[in-house]
Structures are given as structure tokens and as C-alpha cells.
GUSERO-640884 format. One record per residue: residue number from 1; x, y, z of N, C-alpha, C in turn. Coordinates in pm, whole numbers. Layout:
N
[NUM [X Y Z] [X Y Z] [X Y Z]] ...
//
This chain:
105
[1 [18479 -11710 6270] [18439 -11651 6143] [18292 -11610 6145]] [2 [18203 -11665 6260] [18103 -11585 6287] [18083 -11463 6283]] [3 [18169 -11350 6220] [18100 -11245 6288] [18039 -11194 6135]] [4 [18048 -11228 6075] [17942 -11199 5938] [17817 -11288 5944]] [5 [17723 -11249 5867] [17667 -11290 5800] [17653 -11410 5715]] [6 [17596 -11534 5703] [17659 -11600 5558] [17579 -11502 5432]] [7 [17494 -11386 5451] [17498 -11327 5350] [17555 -11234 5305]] [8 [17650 -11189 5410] [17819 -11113 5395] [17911 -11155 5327]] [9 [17868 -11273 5316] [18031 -11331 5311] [17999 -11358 5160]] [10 [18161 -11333 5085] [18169 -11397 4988] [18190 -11533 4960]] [11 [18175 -11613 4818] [18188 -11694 4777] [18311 -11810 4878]] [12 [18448 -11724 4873] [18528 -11782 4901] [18514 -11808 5057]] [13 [18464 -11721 5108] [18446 -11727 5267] [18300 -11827 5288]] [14 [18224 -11830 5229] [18127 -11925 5257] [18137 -12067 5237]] [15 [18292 -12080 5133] [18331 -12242 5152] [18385 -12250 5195]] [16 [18491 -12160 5324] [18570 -12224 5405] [18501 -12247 5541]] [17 [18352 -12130 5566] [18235 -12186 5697] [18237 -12319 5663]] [18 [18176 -12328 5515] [18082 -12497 5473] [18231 -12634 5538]] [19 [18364 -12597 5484] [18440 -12693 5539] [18464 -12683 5676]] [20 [18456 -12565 5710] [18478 -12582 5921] [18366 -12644 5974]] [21 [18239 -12622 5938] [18112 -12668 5969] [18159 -12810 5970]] [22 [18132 -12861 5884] [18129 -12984 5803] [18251 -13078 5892]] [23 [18340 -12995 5935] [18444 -13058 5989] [18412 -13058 6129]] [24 [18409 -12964 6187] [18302 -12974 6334] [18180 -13117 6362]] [25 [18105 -13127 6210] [17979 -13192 6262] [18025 -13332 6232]] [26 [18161 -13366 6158] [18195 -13487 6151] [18276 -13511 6279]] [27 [18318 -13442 6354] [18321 -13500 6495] [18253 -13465 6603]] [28 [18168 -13408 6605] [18070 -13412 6667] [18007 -13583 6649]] [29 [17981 -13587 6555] [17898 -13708 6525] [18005 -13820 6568]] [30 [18114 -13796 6554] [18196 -13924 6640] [18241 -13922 6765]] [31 [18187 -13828 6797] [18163 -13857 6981] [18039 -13830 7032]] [32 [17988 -13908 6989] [17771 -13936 6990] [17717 -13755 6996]] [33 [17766 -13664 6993] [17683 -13556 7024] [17556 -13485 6906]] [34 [17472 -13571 6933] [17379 -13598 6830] [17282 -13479 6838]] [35 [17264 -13356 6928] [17239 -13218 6913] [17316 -13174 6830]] [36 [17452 -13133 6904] [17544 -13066 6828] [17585 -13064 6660]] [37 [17573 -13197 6652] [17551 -13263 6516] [17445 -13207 6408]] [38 [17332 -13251 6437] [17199 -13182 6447] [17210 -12991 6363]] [39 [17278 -12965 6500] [17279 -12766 6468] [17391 -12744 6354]] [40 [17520 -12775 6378] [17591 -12779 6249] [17553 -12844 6110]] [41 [17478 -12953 6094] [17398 -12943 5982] [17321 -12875 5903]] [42 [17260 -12851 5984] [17154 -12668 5950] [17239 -12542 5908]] [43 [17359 -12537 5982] [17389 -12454 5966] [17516 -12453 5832]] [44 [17518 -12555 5796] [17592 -12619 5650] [17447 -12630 5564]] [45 [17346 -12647 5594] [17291 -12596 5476] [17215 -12492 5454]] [46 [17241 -12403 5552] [17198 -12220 5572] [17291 -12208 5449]] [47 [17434 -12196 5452] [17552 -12151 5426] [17534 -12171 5289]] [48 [17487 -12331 5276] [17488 -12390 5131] [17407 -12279 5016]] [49 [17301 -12287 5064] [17199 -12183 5030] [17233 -12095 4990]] [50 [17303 -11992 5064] [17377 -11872 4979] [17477 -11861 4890]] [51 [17535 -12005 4844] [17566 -12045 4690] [17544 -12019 4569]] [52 [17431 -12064 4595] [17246 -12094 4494] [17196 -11933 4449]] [53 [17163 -11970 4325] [17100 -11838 4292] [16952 -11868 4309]] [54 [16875 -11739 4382] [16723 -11780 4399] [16640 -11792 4279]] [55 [16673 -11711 4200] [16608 -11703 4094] [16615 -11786 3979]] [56 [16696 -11935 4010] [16700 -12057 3949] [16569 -12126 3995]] [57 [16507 -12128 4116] [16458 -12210 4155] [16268 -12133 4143]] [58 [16226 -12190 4084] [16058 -12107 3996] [15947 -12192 4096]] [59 [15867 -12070 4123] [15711 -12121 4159] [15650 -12226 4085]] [60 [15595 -12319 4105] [15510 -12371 4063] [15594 -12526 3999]] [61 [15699 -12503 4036] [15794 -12638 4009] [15804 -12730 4153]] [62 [15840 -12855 4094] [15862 -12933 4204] [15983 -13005 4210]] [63 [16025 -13010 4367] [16140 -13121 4342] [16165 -13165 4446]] [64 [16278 -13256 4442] [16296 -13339 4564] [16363 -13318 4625]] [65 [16332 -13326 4761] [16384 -13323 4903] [16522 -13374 4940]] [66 [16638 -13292 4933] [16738 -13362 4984] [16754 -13441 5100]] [67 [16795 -13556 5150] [16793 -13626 5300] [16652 -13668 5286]] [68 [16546 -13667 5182] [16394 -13722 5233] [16369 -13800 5112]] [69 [16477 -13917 5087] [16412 -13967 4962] [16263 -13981 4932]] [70 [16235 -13974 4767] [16100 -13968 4769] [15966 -13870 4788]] [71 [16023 -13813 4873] [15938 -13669 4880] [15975 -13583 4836]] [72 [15875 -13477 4777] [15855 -13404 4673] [15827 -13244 4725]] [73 [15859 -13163 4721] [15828 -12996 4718] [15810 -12913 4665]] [74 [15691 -12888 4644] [15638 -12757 4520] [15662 -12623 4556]] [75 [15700 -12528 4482] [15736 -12383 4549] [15617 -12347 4494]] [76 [15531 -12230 4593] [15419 -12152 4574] [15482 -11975 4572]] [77 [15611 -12009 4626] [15679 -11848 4617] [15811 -11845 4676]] [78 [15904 -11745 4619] [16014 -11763 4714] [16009 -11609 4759]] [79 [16099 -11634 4880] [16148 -11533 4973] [16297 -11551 5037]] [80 [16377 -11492 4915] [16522 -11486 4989] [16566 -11629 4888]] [81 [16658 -11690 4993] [16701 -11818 5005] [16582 -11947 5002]] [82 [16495 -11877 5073] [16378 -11970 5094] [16289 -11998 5003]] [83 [16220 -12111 5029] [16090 -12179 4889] [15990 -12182 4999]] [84 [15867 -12086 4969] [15786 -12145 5010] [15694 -12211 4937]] [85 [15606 -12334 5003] [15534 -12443 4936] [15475 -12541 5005]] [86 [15485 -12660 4939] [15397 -12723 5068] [15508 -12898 4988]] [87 [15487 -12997 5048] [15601 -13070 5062] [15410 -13183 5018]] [88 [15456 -13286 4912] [15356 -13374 4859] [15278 -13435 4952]] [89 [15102 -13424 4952] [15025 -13524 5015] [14999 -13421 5149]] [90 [15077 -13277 5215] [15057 -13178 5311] [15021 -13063 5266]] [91 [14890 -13016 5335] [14839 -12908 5325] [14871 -12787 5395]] [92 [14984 -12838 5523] [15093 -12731 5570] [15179 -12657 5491]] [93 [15191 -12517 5501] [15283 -12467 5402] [15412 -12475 5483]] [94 [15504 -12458 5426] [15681 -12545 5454] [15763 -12409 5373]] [95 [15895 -12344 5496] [15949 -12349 5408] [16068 -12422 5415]] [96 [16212 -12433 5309] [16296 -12469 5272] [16406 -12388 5200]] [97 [16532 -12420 5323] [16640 -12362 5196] [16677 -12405 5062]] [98 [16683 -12287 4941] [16700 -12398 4890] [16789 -12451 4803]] [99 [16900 -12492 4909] [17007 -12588 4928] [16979 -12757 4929]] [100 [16867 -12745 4992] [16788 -12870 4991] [16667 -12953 4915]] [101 [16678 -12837 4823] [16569 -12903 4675] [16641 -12947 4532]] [102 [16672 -13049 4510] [16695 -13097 4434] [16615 -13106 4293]] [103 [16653 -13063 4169] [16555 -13047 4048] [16541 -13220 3992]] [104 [16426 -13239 3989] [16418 -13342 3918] [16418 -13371 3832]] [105 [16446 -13491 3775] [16482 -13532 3639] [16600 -13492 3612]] 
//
């Protein structure tokens, strides 16, 4: 089903990647292949991402890090799918899909 885009693909086709993915990286992960594992994650939350409407997610807000309890990510701008910002207490700018920012509160 690679041969699109996940920004080709519709709705319905981007949750049947997210369940093949997802199904791939759960055995991957049960036969230690802890790369492989690794890349299908990413690539379940590339996918996730193009769910999400960008224009939910506003500059100058913060939120939390999916998989990073506790840490925090401010958007300074988006581009696409992406947040850029800088992630609490780093003066590196970061970006993030964002599949992986959780609104707080």
C-alpha cells in the first residue's frame, strides 16, 4: 500500500496503513527486532498525523509530549503536519508531528 503518499491517501486508507503498521510493529517487537520496531512506529505516527487537522493545533500553545511523560512543547509555528518549537527547559528548536502533542488540560 506504499505506493501513495500518507498525504494521498484518504481517511479510510490511512487507517488501514495505521492497522498494518501497528500490526507489523507488534511483531516485530515479539521477535526482539528492536530497529524494525523502532521504524514502524514512526511511521504509525507519520500516518497518525495526517488525521489531525493542522490548524487545531496554535502557536504559542503548549502541550504534552506523547511517550515523554511530563514534558512539555510549545509551538513557535507550524509547517504542514509539523509543530515547530522548542520542547521545555531546550533552547534547540524541535520539530514534531503533530500526532504526538497532546493538549493539556
Amino acid at each position: 500500500m506504499q505506493d501513495k503518499r500518507y498525504s494521498q491517501m484518504s481517511e479510510y486508507e490511512l487507517k488501514q496503513e495505521i492497522a498494518t503498521l501497528t500490526e507489523k510493529a507488534r511483531k516485530a517487537e515479539q521477535l526482539g527486532m528492536v530497529n524494525e520496531y523502532a521504524v514502524l512506529e514512526r511511521k504509525v505516527v507519520m500516518a497518525k498525523a495526517y488525521l489531525l487537522n493542522p490548524e487545531d493545533f496554535k502557536p504559542g500553545e503548549v502541550y504534552e509530549i506523547e511517550g515523554d511523560p511530563g514534558a512539555t512543547f510549545k509551538i513557535d509555528y507550524m509547517n504542514g503536519i509539523f509543530a515547530w518549537g522548542h520542547r521545555q527547559g531546550s533552547k534547540e528548536e524541535d520539530a514534531l508531528p503533530i500526532s504526538m502533542l497532546i493538549r493539556k488540560g
